[in-house]
C-alpha positions in Angstrom: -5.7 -18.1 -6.8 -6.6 -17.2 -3.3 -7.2 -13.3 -2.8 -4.7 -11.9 0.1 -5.0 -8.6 2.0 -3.0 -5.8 0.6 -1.2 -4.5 3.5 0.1 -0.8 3.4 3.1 1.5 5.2 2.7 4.5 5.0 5.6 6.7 5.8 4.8 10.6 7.0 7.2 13.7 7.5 8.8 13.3 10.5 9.2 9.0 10.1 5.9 8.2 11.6 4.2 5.4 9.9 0.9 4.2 9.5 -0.2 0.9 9.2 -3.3 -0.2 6.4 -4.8 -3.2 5.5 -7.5 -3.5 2.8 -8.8 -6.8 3.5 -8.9 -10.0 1.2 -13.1 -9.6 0.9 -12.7 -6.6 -1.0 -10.9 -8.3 -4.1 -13.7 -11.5 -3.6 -16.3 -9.0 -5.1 -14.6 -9.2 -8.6 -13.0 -5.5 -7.9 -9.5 -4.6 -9.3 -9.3 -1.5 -7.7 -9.9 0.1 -4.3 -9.7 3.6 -3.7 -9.0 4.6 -0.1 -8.4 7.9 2.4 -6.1 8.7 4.8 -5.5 12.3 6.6 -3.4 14.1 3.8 -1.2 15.6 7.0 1.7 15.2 7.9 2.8 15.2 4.3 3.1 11.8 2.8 6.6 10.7 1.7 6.6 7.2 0.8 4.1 4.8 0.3 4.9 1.1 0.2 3.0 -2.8 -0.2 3.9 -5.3 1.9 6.7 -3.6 3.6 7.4 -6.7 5.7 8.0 -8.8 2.5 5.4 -11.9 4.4 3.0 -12.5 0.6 4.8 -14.2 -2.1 5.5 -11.1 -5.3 7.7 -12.1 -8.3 8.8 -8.9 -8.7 9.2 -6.3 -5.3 10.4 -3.3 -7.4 7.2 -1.7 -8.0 6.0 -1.6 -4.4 7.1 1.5 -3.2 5.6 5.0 -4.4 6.9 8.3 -3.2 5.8 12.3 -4.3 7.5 13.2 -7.7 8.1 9.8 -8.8 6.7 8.3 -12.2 5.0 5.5 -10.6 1.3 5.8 -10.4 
């Protein structure tokens, strides 16, 4: 398997959205996990991987994350 950058959008109040990208090095360490920051304001509403669909993912539903759902 060849490690691929995680690519986030994340959506603000108001529709702005930001653009992340953890890059492919971090996962070549042997890490599973990656914790980052971004400004907590505006208020987050959504959250979502590969928004533009471009890396291969057998299963899309559990890309998106938004306040008060279950989804960790």
């Amino acid at each position: 398997l060849v490690p691929m950058p995680v690519n986030l959008s994340i959506t603000r109040a108001g529709g702005t959205v930001q653009h992340v990208s953890i890059p492919a090095e971090e996962w070549l360490t042997g890490a599973r996990t990656i914790t980052g920051r971004v400004p907590r304001l505006p208020a987050i509403t959504r959250i979502e991987i590969d928004a533009e669909n471009v890396f291969p993912d057998v299963n899309r539903t559990n890309q998106r994350w938004s306040p008060g759902s279950n989804e960790p």
